[in-house]
C-alpha positions as a Markdown table, in Angstrom:
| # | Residue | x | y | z |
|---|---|---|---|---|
| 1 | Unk | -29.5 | 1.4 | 52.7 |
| 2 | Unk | -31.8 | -0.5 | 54.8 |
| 3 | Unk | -31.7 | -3.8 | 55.7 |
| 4 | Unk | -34.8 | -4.7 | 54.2 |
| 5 | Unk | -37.7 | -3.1 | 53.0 |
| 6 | Unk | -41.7 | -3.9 | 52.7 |
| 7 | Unk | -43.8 | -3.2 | 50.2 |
| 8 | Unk | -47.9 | -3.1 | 50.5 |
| 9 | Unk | -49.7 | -3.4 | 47.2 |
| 10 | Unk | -52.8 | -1.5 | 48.4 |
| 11 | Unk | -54.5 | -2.1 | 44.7 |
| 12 | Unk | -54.5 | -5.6 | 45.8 |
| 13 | Unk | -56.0 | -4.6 | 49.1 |
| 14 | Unk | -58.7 | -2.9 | 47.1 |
| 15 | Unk | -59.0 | -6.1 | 44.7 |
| 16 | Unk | -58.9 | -8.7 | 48.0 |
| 17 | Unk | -61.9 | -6.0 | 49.5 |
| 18 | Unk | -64.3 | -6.1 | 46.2 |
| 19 | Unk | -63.7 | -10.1 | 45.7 |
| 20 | Unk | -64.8 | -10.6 | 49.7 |
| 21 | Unk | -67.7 | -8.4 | 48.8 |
| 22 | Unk | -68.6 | -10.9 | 46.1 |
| 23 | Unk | -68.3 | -13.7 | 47.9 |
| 24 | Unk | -70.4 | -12.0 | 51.0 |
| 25 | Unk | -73.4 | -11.4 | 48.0 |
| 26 | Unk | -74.8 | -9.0 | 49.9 |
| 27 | Unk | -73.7 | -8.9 | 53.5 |
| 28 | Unk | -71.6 | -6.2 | 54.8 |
| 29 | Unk | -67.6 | -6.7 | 54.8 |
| 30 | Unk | -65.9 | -5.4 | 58.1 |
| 31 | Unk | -62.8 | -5.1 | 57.4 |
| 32 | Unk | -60.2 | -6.2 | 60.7 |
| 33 | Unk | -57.1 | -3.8 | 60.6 |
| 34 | Unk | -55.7 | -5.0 | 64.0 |
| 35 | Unk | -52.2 | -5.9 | 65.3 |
| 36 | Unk | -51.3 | -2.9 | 62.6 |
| 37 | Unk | -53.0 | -4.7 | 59.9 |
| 38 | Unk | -51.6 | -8.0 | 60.4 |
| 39 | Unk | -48.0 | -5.8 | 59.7 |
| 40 | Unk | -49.5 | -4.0 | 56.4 |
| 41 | Unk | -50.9 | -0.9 | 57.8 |
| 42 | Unk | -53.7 | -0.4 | 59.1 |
| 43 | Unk | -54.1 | 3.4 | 58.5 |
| 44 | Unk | -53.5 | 2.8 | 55.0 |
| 45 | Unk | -55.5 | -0.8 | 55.1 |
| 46 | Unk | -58.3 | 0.7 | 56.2 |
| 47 | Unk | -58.9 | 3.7 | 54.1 |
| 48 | Unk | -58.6 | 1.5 | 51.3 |
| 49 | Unk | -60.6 | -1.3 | 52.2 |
| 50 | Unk | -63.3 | 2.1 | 53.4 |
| 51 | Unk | -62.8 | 3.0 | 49.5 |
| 52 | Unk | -63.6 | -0.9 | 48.0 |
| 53 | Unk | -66.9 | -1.1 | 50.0 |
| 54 | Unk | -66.2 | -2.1 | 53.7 |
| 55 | Unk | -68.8 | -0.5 | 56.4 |
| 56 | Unk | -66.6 | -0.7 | 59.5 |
| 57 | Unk | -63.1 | -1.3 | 60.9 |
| 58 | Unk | -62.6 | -3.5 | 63.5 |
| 59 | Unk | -59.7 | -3.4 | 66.0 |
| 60 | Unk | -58.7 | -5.2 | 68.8 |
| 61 | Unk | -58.4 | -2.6 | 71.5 |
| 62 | Unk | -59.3 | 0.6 | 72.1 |
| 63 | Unk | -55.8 | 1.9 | 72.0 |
| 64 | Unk | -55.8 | 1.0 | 68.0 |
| 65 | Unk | -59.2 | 2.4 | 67.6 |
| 66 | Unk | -57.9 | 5.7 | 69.0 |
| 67 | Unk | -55.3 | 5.8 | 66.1 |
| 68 | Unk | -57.2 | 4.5 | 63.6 |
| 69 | Unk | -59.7 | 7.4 | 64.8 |
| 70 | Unk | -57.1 | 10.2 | 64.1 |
| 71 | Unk | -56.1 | 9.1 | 60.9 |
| 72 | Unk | -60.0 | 8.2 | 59.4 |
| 73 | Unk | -62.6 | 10.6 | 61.4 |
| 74 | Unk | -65.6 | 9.5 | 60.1 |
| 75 | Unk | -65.0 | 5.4 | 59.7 |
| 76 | Unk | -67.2 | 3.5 | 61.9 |
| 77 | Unk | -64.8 | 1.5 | 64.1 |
| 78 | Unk | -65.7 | -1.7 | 66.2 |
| 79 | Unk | -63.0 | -2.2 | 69.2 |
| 80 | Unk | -63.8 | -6.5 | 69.3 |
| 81 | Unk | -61.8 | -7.2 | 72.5 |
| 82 | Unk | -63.0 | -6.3 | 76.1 |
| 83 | Unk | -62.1 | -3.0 | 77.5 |
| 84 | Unk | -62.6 | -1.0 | 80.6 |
| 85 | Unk | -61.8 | 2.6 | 78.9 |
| 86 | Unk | -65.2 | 3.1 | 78.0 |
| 87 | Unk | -65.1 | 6.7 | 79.0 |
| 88 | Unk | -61.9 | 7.0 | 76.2 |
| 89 | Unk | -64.5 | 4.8 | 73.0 |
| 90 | Unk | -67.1 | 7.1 | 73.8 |
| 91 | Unk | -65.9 | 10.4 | 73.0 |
| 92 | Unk | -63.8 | 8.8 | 70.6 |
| 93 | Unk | -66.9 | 8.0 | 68.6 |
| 94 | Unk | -65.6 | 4.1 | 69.0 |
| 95 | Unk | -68.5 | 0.9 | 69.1 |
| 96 | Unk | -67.5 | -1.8 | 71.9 |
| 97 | Unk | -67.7 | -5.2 | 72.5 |
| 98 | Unk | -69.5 | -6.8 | 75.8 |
| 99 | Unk | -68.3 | -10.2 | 76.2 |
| 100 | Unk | -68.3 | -10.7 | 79.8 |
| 101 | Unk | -71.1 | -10.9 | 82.6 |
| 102 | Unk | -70.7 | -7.7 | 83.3 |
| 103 | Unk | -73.0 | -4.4 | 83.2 |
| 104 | Unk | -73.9 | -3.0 | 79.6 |
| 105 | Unk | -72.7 | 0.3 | 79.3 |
| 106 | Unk | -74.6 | 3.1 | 78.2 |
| 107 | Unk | -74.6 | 5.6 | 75.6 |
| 108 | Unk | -72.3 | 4.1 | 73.5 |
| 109 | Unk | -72.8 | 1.7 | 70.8 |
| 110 | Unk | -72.7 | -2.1 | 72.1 |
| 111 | Unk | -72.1 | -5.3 | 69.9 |
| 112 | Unk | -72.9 | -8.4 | 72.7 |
| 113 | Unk | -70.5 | -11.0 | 71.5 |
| 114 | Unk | -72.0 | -14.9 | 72.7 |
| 115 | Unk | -69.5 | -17.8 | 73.4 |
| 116 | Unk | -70.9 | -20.7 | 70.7 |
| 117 | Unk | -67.9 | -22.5 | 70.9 |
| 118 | Unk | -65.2 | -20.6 | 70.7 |
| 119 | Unk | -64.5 | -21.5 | 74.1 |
| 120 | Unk | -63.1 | -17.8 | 74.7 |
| 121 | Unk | -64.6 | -14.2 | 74.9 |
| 122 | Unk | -68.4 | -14.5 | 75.1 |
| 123 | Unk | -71.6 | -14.9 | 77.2 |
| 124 | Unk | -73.1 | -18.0 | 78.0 |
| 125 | Unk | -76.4 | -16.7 | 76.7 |
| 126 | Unk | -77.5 | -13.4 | 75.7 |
| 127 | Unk | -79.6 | -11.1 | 77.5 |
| 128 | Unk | -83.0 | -8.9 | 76.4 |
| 129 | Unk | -80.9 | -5.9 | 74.5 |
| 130 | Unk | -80.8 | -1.9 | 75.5 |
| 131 | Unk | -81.6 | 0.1 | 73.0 |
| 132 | Unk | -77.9 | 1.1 | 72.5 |
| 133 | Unk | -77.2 | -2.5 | 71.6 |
| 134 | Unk | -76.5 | -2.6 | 67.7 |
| 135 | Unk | -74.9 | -5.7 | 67.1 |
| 136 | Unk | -74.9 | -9.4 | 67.8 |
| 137 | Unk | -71.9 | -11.6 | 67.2 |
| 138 | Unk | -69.4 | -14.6 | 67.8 |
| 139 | Unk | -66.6 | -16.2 | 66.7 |
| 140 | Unk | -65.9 | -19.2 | 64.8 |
| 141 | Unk | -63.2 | -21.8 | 65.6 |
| 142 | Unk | -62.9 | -24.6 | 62.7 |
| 143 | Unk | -63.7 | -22.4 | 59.5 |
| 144 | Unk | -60.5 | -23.3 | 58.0 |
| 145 | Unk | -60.6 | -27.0 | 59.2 |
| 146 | Unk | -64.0 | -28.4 | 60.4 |
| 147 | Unk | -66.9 | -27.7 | 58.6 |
| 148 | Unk | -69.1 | -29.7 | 60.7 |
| 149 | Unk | -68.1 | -27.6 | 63.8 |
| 150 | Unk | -68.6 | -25.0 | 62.2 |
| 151 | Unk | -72.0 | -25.3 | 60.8 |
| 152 | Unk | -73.1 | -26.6 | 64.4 |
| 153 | Unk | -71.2 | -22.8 | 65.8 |
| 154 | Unk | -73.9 | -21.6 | 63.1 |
| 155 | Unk | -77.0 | -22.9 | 63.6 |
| 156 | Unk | -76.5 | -21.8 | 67.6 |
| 157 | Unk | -75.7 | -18.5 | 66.8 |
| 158 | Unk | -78.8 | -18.8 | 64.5 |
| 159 | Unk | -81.4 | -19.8 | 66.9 |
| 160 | Unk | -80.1 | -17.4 | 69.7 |
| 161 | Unk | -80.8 | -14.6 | 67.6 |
| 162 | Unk | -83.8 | -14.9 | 65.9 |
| 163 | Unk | -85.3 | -13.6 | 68.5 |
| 164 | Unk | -82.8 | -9.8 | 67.4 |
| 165 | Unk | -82.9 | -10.0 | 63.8 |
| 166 | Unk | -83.3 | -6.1 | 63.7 |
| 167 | Unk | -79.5 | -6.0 | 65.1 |
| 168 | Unk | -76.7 | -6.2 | 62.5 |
| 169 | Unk | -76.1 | -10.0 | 63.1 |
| 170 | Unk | -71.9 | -10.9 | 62.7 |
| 171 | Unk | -70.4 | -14.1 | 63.1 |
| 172 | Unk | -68.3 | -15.1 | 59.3 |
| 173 | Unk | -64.4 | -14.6 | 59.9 |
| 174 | Unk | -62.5 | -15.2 | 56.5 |
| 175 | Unk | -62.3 | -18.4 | 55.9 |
| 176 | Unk | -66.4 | -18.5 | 56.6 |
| 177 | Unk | -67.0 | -16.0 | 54.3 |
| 178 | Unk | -65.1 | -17.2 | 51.7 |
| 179 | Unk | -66.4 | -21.1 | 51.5 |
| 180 | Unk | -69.7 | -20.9 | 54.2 |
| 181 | Unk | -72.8 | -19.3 | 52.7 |
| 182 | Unk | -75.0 | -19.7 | 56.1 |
| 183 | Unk | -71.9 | -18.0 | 58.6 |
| 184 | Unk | -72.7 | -14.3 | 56.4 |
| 185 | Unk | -75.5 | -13.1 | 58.2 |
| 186 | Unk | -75.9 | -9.6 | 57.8 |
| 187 | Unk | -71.5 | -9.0 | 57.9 |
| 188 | Unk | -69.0 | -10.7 | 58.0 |
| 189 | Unk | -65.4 | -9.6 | 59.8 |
| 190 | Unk | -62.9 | -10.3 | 57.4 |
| 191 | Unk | -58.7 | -10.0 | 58.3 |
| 192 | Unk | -56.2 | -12.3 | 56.8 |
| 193 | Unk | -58.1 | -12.9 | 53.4 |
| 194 | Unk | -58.3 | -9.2 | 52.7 |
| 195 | Unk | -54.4 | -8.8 | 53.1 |
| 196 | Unk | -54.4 | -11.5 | 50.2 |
| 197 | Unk | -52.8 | -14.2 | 53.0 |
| 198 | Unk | -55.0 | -17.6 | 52.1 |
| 199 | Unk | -57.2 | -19.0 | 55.6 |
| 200 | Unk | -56.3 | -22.1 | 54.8 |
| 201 | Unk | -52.5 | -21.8 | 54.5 |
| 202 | Unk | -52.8 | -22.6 | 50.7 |
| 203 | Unk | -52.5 | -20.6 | 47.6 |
| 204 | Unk | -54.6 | -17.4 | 47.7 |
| 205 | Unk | -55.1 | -17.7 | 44.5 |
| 206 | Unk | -57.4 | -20.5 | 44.8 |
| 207 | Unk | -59.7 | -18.5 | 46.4 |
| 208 | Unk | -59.3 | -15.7 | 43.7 |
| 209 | Unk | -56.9 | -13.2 | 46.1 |
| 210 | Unk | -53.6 | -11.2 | 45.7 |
| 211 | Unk | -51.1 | -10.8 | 48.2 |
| 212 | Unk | -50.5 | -7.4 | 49.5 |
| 213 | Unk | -47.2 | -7.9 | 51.1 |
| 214 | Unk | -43.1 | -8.5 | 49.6 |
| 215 | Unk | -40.4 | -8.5 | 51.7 |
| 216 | Unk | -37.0 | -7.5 | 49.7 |
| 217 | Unk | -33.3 | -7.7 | 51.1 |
| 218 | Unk | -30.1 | -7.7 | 50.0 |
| 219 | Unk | -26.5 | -9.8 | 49.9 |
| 220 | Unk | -24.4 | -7.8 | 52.7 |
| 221 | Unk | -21.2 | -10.5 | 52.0 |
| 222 | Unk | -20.6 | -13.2 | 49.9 |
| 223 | Unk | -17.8 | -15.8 | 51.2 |
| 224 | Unk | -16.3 | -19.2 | 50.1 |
| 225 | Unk | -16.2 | -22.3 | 52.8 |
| 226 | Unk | -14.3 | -24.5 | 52.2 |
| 227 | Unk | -15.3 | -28.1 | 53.0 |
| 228 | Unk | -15.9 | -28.9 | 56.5 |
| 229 | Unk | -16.3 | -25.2 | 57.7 |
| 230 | Unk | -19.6 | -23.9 | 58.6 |
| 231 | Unk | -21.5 | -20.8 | 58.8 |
| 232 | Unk | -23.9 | -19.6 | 61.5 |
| 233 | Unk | -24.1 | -21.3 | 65.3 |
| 234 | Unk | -24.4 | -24.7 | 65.9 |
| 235 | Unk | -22.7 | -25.3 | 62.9 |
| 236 | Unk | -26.1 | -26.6 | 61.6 |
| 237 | Unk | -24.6 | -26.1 | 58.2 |
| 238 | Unk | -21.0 | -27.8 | 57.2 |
| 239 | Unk | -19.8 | -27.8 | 53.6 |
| 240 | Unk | -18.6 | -30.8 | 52.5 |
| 241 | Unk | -17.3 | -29.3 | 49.1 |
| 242 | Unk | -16.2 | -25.5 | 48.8 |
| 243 | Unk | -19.5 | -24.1 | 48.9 |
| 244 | Unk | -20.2 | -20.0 | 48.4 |
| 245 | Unk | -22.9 | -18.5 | 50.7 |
| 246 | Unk | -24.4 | -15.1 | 51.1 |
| 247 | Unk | -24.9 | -13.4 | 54.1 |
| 248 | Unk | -28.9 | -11.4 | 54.1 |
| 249 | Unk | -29.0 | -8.6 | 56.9 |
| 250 | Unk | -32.5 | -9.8 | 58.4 |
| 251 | Unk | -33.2 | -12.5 | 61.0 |
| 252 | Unk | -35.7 | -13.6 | 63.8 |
| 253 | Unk | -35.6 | -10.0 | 65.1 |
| 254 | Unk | -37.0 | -8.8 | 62.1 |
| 255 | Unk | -39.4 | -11.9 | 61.7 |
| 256 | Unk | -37.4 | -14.8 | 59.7 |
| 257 | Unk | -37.7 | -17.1 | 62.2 |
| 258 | Unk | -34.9 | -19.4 | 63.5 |
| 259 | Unk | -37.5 | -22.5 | 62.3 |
| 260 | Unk | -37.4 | -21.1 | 58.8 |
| 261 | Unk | -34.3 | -22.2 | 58.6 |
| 262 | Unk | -34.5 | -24.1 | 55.1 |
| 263 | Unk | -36.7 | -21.9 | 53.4 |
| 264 | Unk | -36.2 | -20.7 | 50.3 |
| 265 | Unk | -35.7 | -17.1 | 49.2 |
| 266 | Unk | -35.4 | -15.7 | 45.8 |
| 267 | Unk | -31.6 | -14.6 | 45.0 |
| 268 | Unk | -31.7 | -12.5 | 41.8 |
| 269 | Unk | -34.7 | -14.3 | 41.1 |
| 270 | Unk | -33.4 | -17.9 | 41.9 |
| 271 | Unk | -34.8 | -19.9 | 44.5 |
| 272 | Unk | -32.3 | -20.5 | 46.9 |
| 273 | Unk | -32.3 | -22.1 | 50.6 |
| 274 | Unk | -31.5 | -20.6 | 54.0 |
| 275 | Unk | -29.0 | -22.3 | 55.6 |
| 276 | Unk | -27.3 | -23.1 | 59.0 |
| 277 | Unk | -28.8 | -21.0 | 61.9 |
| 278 | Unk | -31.0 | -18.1 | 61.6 |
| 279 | Unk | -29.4 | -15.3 | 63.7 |
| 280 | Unk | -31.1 | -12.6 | 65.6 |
| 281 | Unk | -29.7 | -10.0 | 62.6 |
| 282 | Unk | -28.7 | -12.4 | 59.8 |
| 283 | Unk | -28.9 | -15.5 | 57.8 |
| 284 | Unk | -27.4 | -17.2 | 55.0 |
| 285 | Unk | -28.3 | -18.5 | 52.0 |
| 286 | Unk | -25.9 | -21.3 | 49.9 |
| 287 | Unk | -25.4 | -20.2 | 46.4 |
| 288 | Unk | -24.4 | -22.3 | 43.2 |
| 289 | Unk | -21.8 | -19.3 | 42.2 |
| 290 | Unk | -20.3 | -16.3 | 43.4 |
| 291 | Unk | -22.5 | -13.5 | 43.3 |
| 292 | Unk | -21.9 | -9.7 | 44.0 |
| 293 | Unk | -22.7 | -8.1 | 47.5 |
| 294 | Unk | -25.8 | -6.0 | 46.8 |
| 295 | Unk | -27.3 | -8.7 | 44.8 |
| 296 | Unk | -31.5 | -8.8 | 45.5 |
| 297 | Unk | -33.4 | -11.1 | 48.0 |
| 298 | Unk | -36.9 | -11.3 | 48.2 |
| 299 | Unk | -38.2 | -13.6 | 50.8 |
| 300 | Unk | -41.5 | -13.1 | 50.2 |
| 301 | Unk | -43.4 | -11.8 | 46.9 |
| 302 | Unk | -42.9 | -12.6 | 43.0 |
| 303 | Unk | -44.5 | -15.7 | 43.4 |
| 304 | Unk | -42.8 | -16.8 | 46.8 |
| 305 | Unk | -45.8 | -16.7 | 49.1 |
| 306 | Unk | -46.1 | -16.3 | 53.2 |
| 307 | Unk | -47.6 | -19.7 | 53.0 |
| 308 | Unk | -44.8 | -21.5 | 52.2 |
| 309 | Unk | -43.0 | -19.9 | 55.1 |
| 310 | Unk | -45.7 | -20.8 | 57.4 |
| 311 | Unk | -45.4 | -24.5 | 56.4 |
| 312 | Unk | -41.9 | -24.3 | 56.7 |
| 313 | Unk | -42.2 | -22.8 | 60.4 |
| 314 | Unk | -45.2 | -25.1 | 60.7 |
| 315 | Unk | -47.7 | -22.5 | 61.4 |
| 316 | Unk | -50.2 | -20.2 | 60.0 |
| 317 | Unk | -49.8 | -17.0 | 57.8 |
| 318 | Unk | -51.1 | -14.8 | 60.1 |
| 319 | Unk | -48.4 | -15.4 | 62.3 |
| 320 | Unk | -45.9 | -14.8 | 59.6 |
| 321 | Unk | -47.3 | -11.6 | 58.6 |
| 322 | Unk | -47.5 | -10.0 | 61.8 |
| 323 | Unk | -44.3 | -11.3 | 63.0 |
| 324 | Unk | -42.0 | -8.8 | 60.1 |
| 325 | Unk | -41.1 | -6.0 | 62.1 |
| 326 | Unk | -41.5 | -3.0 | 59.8 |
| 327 | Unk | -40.2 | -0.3 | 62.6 |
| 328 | Unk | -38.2 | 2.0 | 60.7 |
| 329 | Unk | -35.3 | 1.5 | 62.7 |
| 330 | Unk | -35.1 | -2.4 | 61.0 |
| 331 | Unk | -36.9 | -1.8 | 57.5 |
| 332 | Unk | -38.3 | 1.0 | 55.5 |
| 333 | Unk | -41.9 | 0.1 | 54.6 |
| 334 | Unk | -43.4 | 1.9 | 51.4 |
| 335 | Unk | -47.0 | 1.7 | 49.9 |
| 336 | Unk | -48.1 | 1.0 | 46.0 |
| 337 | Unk | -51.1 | 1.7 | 44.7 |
């Protein structure tokens, strides 16, 4: 049996894919599969999203592009993040980003990626285009929290590349594409809100999506404390009557993290909360009764959503996502369709 296992919806993948595409009303969905697919796949993300509509896949390094190029030989694949292994996109068939002051490489296509706030990758201004040049873009920062920000990130990208319109102009992330009309342009590059994982750490179903992602484990032991013994280190968690607890065979090396300590997990379908420590390989959850070893744990899916989690650990689903390690020597990970 494994410790845990992950399951990717990929119809809701497909349903995430076609609602962006509404919401884009008429510019192009890129679909970003990096970091694995925020943790869902991105072999499997990809052709799917490919399927729904999407005109390109966008990674973060060449390395990803390369496997993303094995498994999907005719996809149009953007590499976003600098690279020196141009030699490697080329015959690779991979498009590149220039974000830095340096030379524009030829013969392969180029998207020239200009700072407008980010603060981060990007040129200062851009230059008069080569003809391999295909694509403009940037990158918002306050999508999710600033709409004044970014409309202001908008209107530079706007006026610096009027004078290009006949490139593919890209700037909307998400959370842009989603609730900011004037950030589509002609695509937008759309990650966590195709995976069904809300941009603003609320319900995805507010914004009409479906999460792709569960997490299942098990109860590996069941044991009674007594009052005033504990379970896990620190003794964070003390009983002060007899209390039962159930041990679940995950923990922060599989991507429940030591500050979800608190959370609540489904038991048999019950909401229950994570007590005491999280362990590297474990944690426990207190229980109102004496329940079988074996017994069902989902920590995230059938209505318990990544975003609760992220609240809990006081950060972002993205981070939640791609933090579940889903190497088979942890977890199985099986797709649905």
């Amino acid at each position: 049996m494994h410790r845990s296992e992950i399951t990717i919806d990929l119809g809701a993948v497909r349903h995430n894919a076609r609602r962006l595409l509404e919401a884009l009303a008429g510019a192009e969905l890129w679909a970003v599969v990096k970091a694995d697919g925020y943790g869902h796949g991105a072999v499997d993300v990809g052709r799917v999203a490919l399927e729904a509509g999407a005109s390109v896949l966008c990674v973060a390094a060449v390395e990803e592009g390369l496997a993303l190029r094995r498994a999907l030989p005719h996809a149009r694949i953007l590499v976003m993040g600098p690279t020196d292994d141009v030699a490697e996109a080329r015959e690779a068939r991979l498009e590149i980003t220039v974000a830095r002051g340096a030379e524009i490489p030829a013969d392969i296509p180029v998207h020239l990626k200009l700072d407008t706030g980010m603060g981060r990758w990007g040129l200062a201004e851009l230059p008069e285009p080569p003809a391999n040049v295909v694509g403009l873009m940037s990158h918002l920062a306050t999508s999710d929290s600033d709409r004044g920000f970014a409309e202001h990130q908008i209107e530079r990208f706007r006026l610096a590349t009027a004078p290009f319109s006949q490139l593919t102009r890209h700037l909307a992330n998400s959370a842009a594409a989603l609730r900011i009309s004037d950030a589509r342009f002609d695509a937008a590059r759309c990650g966590i809100a195709l995976y069904g994982i809300s941009p603003f750490n609320t319900d995805p179903a507010e914004d009409g999506l479906r999460p792709a992602l569960s997490w299942r484990s098990y109860l590996a032991q069941v044991k009674l404390l007594q009052a005033g013994e504990s379970t896990g280190y620190g003794r964070r968690f003390v009983a002060e009557t007899p209390t039962w607890i159930g041990v679940v065979p995950i923990g922060y090396a599989d991507g429940f993290r030591r500050d979800m300590t608190g959370a609540e997990v489904l038991v048999d379908g019950e909401p229950r909360r994570a007590v005491g420590t999280v362990s590297m390989d474990a944690f426990a959850v207190e229980l109102d009764r004496r329940l079988p070893a074996g017994t069902p744990v989902t920590i995230v899916g059938d209505g318990l959503l990544i975003e609760r989690h992220a609240a809990q650990a006081e950060t972002i689903g993205y981070e939640i996502a791609c933090g579940i390690n889903s190497s088979p020597e942890r977890s199985s990970r099986r797709t649905v369709d």
